[in-house]
Structure formats: C-alpha cells, structure tokens
C-alpha positions as a Python dict, from the first residue, in 0.01 Angstrom:
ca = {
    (1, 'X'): (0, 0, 0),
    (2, 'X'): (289, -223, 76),
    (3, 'X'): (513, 79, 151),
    (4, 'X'): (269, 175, 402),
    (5, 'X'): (268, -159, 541),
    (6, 'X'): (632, -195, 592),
    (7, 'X'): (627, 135, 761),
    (8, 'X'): (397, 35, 1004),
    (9, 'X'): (551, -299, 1041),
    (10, 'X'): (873, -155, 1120),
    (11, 'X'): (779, 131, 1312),
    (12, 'X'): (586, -120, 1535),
    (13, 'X'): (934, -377, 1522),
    (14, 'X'): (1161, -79, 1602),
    (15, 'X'): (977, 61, 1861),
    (16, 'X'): (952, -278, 2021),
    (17, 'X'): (1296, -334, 2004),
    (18, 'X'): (1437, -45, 2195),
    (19, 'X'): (1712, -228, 2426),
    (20, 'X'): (1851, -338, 2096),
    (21, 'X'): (1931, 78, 2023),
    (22, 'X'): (1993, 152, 2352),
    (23, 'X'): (2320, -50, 2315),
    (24, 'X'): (2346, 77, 1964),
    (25, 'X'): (2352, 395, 2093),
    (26, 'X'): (2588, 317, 2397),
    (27, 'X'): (2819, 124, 2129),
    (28, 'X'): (2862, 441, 1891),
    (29, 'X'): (2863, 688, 2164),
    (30, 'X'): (3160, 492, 2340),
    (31, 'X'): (3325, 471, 2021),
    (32, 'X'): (3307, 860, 1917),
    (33, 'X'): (3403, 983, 2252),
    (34, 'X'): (3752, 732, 2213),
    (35, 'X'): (3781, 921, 1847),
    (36, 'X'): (3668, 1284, 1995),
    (37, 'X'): (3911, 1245, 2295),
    (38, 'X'): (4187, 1143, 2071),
    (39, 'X'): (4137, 1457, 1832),
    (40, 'X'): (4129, 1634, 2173),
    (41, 'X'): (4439, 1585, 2282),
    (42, 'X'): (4604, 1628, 1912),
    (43, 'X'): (4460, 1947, 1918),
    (44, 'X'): (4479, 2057, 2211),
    (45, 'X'): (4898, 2001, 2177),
    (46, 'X'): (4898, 2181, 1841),
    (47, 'X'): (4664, 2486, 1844),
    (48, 'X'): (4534, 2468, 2203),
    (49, 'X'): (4710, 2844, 2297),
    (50, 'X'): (4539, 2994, 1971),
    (51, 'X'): (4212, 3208, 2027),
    (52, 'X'): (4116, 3191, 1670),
    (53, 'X'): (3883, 2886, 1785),
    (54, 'X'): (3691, 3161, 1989),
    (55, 'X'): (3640, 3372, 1670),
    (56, 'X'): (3511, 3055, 1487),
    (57, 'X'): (3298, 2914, 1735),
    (58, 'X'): (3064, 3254, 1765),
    (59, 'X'): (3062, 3318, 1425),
    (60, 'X'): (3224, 3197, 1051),
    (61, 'X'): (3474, 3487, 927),
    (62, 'X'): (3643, 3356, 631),
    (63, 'X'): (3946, 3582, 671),
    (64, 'X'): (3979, 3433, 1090),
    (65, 'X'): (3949, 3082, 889),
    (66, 'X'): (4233, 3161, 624),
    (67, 'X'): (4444, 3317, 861),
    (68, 'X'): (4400, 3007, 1119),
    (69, 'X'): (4444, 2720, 788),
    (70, 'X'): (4742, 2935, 681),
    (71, 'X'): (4934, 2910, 1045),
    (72, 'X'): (4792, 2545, 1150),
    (73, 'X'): (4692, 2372, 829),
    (74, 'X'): (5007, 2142, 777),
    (75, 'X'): (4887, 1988, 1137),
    (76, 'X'): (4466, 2031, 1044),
    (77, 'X'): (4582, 1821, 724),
    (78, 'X'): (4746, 1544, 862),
    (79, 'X'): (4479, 1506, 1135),
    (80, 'X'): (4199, 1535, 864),
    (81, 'X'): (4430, 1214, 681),
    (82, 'X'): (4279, 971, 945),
    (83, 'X'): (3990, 1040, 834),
    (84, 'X'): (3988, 755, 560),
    (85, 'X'): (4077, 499, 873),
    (86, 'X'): (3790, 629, 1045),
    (87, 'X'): (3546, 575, 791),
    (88, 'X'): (3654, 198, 742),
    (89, 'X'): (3690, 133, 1081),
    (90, 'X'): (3257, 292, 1096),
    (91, 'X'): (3204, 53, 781),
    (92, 'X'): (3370, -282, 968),
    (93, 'X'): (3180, -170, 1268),
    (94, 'X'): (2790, -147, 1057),
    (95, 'X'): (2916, -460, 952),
    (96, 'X'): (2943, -636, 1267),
    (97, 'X'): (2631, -462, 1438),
    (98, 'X'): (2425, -557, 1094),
    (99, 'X'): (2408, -889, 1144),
    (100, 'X'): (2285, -877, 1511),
    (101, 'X'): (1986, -630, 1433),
    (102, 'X'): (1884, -812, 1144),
    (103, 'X'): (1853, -1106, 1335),
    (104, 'X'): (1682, -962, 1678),
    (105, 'X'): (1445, -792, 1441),
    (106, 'X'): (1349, -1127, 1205),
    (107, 'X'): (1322, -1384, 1518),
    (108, 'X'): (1097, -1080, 1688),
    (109, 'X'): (1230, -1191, 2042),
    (110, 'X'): (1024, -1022, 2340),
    (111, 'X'): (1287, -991, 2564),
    (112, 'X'): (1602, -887, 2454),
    (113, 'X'): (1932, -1109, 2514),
    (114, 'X'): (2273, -942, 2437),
    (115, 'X'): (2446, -1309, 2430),
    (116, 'X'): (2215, -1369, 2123),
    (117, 'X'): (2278, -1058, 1961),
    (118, 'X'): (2624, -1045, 2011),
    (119, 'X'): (2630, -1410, 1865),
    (120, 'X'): (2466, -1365, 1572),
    (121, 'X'): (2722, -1074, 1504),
    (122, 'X'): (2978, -1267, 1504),
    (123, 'X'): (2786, -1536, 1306),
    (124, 'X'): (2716, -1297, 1043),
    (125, 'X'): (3025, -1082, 1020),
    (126, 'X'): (3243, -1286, 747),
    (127, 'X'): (2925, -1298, 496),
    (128, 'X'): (2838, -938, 534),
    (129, 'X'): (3192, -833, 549),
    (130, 'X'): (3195, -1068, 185),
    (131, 'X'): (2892, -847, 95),
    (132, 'X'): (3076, -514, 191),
    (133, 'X'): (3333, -617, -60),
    (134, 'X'): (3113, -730, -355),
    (135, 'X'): (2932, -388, -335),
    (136, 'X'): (3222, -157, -256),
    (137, 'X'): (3348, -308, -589),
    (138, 'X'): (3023, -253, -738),
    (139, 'X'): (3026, 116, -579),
    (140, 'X'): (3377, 184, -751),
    (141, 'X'): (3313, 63, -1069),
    (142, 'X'): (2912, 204, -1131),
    (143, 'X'): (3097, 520, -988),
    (144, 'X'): (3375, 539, -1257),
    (145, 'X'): (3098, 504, -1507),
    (146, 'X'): (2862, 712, -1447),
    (147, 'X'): (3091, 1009, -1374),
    (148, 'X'): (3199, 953, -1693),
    (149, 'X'): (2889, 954, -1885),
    (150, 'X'): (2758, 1219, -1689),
    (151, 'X'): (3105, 1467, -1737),
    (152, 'X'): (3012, 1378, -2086),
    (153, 'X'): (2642, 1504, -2084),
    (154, 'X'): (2737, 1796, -1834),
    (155, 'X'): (3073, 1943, -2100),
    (156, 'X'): (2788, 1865, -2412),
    (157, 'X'): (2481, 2042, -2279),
    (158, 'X'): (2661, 2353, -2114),
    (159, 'X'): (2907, 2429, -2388),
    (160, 'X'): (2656, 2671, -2571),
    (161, 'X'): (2555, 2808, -2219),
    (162, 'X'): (2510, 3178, -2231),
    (163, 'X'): (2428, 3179, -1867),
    (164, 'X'): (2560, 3057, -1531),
    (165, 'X'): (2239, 2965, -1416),
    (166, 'X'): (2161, 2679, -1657),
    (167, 'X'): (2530, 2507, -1593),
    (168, 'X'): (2468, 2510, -1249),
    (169, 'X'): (2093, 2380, -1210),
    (170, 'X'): (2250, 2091, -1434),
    (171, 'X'): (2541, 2037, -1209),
    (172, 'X'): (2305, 1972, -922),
    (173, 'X'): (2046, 1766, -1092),
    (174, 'X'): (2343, 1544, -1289),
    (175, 'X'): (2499, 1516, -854),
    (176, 'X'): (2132, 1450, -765),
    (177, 'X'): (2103, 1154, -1005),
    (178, 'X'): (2436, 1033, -915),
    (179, 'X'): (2301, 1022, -527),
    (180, 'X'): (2019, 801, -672),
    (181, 'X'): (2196, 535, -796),
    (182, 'X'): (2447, 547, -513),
    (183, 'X'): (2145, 495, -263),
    (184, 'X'): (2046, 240, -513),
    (185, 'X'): (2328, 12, -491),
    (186, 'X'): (2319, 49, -64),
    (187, 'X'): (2026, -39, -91),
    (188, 'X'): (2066, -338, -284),
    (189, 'X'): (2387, -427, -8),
    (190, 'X'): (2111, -405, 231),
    (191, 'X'): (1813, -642, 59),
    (192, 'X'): (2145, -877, 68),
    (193, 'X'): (2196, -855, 444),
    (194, 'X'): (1838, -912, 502),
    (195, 'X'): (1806, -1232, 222),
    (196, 'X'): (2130, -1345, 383),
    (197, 'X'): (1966, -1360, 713),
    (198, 'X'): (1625, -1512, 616),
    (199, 'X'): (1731, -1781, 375),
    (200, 'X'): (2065, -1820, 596),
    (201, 'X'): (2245, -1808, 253),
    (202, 'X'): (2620, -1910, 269),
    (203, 'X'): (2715, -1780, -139),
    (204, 'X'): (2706, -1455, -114),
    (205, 'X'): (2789, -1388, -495),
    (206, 'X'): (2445, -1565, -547),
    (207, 'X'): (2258, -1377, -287),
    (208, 'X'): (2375, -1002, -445),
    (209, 'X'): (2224, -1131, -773),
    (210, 'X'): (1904, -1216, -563),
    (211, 'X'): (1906, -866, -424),
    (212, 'X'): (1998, -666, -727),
    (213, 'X'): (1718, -871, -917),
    (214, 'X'): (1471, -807, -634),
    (215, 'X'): (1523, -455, -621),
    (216, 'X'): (1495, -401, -976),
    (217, 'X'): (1182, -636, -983),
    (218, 'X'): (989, -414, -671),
    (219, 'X'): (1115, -127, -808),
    (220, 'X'): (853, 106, -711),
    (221, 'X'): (770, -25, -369),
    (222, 'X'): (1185, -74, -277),
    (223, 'X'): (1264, 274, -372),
    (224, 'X'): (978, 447, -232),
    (225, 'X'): (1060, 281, 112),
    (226, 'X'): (1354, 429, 85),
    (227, 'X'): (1277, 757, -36),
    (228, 'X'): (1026, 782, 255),
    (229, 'X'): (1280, 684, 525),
    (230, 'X'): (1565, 909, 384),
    (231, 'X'): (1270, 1214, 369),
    (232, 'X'): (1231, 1116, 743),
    (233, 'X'): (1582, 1157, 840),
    (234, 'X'): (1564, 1472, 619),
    (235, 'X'): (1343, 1654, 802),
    (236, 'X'): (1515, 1565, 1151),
    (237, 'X'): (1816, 1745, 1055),
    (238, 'X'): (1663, 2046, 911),
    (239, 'X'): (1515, 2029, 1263),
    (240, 'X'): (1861, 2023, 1427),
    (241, 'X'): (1959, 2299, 1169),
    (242, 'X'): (1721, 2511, 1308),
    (243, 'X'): (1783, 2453, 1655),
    (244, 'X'): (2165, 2491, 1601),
    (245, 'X'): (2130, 2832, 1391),
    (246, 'X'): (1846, 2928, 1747),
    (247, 'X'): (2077, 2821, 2033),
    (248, 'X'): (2439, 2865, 1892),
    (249, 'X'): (2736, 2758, 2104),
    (250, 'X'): (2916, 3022, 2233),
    (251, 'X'): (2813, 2980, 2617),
    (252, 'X'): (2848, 2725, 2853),
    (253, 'X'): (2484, 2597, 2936),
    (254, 'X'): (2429, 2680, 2520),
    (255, 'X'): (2670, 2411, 2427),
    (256, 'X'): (2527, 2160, 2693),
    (257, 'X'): (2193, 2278, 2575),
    (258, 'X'): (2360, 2173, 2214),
    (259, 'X'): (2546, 1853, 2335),
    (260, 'X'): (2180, 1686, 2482),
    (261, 'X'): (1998, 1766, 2099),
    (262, 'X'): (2310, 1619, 1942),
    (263, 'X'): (2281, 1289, 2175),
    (264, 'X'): (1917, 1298, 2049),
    (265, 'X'): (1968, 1357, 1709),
    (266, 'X'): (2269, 1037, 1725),
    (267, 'X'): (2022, 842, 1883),
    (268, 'X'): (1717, 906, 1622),
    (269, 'X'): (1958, 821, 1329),
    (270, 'X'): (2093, 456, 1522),
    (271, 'X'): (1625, 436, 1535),
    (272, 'X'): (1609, 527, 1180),
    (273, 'X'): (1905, 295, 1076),
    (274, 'X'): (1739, 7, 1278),
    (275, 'X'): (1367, 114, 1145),
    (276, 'X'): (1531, 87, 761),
    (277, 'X'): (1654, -259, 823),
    (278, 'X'): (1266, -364, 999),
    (279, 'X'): (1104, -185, 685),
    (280, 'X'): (1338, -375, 444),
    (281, 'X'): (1236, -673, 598),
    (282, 'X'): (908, -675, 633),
    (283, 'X'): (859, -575, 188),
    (284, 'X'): (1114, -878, 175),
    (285, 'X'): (886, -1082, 377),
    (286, 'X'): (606, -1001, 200),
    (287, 'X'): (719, -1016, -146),
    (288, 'X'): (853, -1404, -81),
    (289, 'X'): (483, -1509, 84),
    (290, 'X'): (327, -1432, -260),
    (291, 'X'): (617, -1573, -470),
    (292, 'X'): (592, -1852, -253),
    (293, 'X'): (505, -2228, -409),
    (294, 'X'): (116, -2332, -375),
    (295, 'X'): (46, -2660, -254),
    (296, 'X'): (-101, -2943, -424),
    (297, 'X'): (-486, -2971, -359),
    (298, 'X'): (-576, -3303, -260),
    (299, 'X'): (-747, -3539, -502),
    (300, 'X'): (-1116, -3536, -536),
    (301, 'X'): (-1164, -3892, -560),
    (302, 'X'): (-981, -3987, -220),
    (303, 'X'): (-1191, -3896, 84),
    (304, 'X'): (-1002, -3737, 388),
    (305, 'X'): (-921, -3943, 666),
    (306, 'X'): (-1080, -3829, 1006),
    (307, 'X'): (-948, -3982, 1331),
    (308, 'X'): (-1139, -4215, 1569),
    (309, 'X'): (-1195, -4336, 1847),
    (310, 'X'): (-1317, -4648, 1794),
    (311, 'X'): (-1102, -4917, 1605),
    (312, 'X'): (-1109, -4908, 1256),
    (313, 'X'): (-1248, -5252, 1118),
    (314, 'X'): (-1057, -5477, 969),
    (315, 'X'): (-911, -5389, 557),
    (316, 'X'): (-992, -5684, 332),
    (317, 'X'): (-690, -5824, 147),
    (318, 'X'): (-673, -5683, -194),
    (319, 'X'): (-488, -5861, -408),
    (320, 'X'): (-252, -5673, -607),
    (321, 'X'): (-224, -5640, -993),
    (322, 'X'): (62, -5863, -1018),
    (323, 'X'): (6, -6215, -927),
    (324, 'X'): (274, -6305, -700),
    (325, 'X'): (424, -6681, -715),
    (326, 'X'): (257, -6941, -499),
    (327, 'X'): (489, -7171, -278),
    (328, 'X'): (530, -7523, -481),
    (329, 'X'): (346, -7793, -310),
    (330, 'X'): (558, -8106, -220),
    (331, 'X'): (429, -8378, -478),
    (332, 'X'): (241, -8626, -396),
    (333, 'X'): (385, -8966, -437),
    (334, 'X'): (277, -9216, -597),
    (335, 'X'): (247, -9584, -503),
    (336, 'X'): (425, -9835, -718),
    (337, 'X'): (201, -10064, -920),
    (338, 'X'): (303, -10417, -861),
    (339, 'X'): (222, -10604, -1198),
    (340, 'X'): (116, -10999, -1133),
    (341, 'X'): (387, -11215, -1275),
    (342, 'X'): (237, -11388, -1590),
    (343, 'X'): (403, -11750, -1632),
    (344, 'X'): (477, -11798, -2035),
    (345, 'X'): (336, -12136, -2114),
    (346, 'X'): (622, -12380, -2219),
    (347, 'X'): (618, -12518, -2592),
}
C-alpha cells in the first residue's frame, strides 16, 4: 500500500515539476553533444576515410568488425581509455544536480526558480559529494566480497557439472544477485541524499548509518519501490529495442527518425531519475510521520483555557506553601518610668 502511495505521490510531484527536467534535460544534452563532438573530431581524424563504418552501421559482420579493430584498434583503445574520466565527470555531475532536485521536489514550489535550484546545488554538493565517497568505498569493498564468496559457490557447485547448461543458468543468477545488492547499496546512497535534505544533516557518516538502517528496517516497501521503478525503465528500453531493430539507421530521415526517439528515451530516463528521488521521498516522509514522537495529552484535572472578550475577574491571592518572611516592624518605644525620689529618714 505504501509503495503504491509513493508512486502516486511521485508521479503527481514529477509531473508537476517539469521545468525542473526540462533543464535536466537541456543540462545532459549540452553536456553529451560537448563529449559526442569531441569523439567526432577524434574520429573523424583517425578512421574518417575508412568505409568499414558503412558495413557496421547496416548490419553487425563480425569478420568487417575484426578486420576494422585489427587496423584501428590501437586508436579505438586509447579513445575508449577516457572512458573512466567520463564516468566520474557523470558521477560529480548527479552529484551536483542531486541536491537541487531533492530540494525543488521536498519544498514542492509551484513555480519553478532556477536561482533556487541552482543554490541549493551548490549548498548540497560537498555533503553529497562526502556521501559519494562513503558509498563508493562501501561499493568497492561489498564488491570484493561478494565476488569472492560467490567465485567460491560458482567453482563448488559447477565442478561436478556434466552439462553447460547448469554452469551457465548459475553464472547468471550468481550476476543477478550481485546486481541486487549493488542496487541495494545505491539505493541506500540515495535514502542518504534524501535524509540529508529533510533533516538538513551536516555528519554525513551518521546519516549513511540512518539510511542503511532504514533501508534494512522497510525492507519490503524500499526495495519494491525500487524494483517497480527499475521494471519501468525496463520496459522503456525494450520499447526503444524494438523501435531500433524496426527503423534501423542506415538512411538519412531513418537516423533523424532514430535521433528524435533517442532524445525521448534521454528525456524519460532524466523523468524516471527525478520520479525515483519523489518516490524515495515521499516512503521517507511517511515512514518518519509514524515514527514520529506523540504529544503529551493534557491533564484531566486542568480545564482548557478559552479566550474572552470580556475581562477576566480579578485572581485572589493564594498564598504559597512556603511562608515567606514578613518585614520587621520598627519597635515601639517605650517611655522611661520616672521613679519618685524616696528621702531615707535620718537616724
């Protein structure tokens, strides 16, 4: 029930917020056309004379690919080598655009102001980029582990295979689980961002523990949000798939045709990104209203005080419990006796 909720809390949040992804989407699209122009022009110096493209574009022949690796693949390789930069560079950049969605999308603003988005970026950057760091640690180390452990369970199990069929249905459910508890710990990295920006949490070592314990305590309803948003995106590109393997791209108007799905289908994951954050924060939301301290009820015996307009009458003096110390009185006095004089009688 609550996964439903948050679905329909974010959907309605995302969908309200859509000047917020149109400069998402302007943001990334300026950003890969800097990247695709540059990869352009490296190529276009390199292999740009070489009509092996032309084979690959129509159609995948393997031998057209080894031929085309085997003359050009010293120059494909150290291109492909920036790769790594590029994906840190994408991971600084979520990082700076996190904190300004998170935001927009908690404070529910009706009319969208890109000096306050831009300024809770920049307000949020240095504790999410703290955050990036905790769980890319996290990442690395969970990773080494379980690789381990499951290389161990993968050489026990299929040692007495008889059959190639068995090793690999393994393979893919042992790379399956390992997805799970990668998703798992992004997701945690996430519930961090968000309980960052609620509580406005400066100790961000303390705020991963919050999020690791909160996903582990909502276990059911946190991964099933998930599940249910990465099914979504799922479907959308088995969708492009489908309209990629229809259309093709080896005409003119077919790759424009191509270009305008692939705008739609960047724009649809920057809705889904957004619509994960709104979901996550809505089952955050909702999880700290019930967790939330009750207030006292007010004693029975005292009666509640309703305002008036007419002047209350005056309160009697009550005296308090402890007698409190009257002001001495001056004393009073007295008038000195004069005694008569008795005359002693002479002998």
């Amino acid at each position: 029930m609550k996964i439903l909720k948050a679905l329909t809390a974010g959907f309605r949040s995302t969908n309200n917020s859509y000047p917020m992804i149109a400069l998402l989407y302007a943001i990334n699209f300026l950003i890969a056309a800097i990247i695709a122009w540059g990869f352009h022009s490296v190529l276009a110096r390199t292999i740009g004379d070489s009509m092996s493209l032309e084979h690959l574009v129509k159609d995948f022949d393997y031998t057209v690919y080894t031929d085309f690796m085997f003359k050009f693949g010293g120059r494909i390789g150290s291109l492909l080598s920036q790769i790594s930069w590029l994906i840190f560079f994408y991971l600084l950049l979520n990082t700076l655009l996190g904190g300004g969605t998170i935001a927009i999308l908690k404070n529910g603003e009706e009319h969208f102001s890109m000096g306050s988005f831009f300024e809770n970026c920049g307000a949020y950057f240095f504790r999410f980029l703290r955050l990036l760091l905790i769980f890319g640690v996290i990442l690395f180390l969970v990773g080494i582990a379980s690789s381990m452990v499951l290389g161990f369970l993968y050489s026990a199990l299929i040692s007495n295979a008889v059959s190639e069929v068995w090793p690999f249905t393994f393979a893919i459910s042992l790379f399956l689980l390992f997805l799970f508890v990668v998703m798992l710990i992004v997701m945690m990295a996430d519930y961090a961002k968000v309980a960052t920006v609620v509580n406005d949490a400066r100790s961000m070592l303390k705020t991963s523990w919050q999020a690791i314990r909160f996903v582990f305590r909502h276990f059911l309803s946190t991964v099933g949000l998930q599940l249910s948003l990465i099914l979504l995106l799922l479907i959308a590109v088995i969708v492009y798939l489908v309209l990629e393997a229809q259309i093709g791209m080896a005409t003119p108007f077919a790759i424009l045709v191509m270009f305008v799905i692939q705008q739609i289908s960047v724009g649809f994951k920057v809705w889904t990104r957004v619509m994960t954050f709104a979901g996550e924060l809505e089952l955050f939301g909702s999880f700290k209203t019930e967790t939330a301290p009750i207030p006292a009820a007010p004693e029975p015996n005292r009666e509640p005080v309703v305002a008036s307009a007419e002047p209350a009458p005056p309160v009697a003096h009550v005296r308090s419990e402890k007698k409190k110390r009257l002001a001495r009185r001056p004393a009073v006095k007295k008038a000195p006796v004069r005694r008569k004089r008795t005359q002693r009688k002479s002998k």
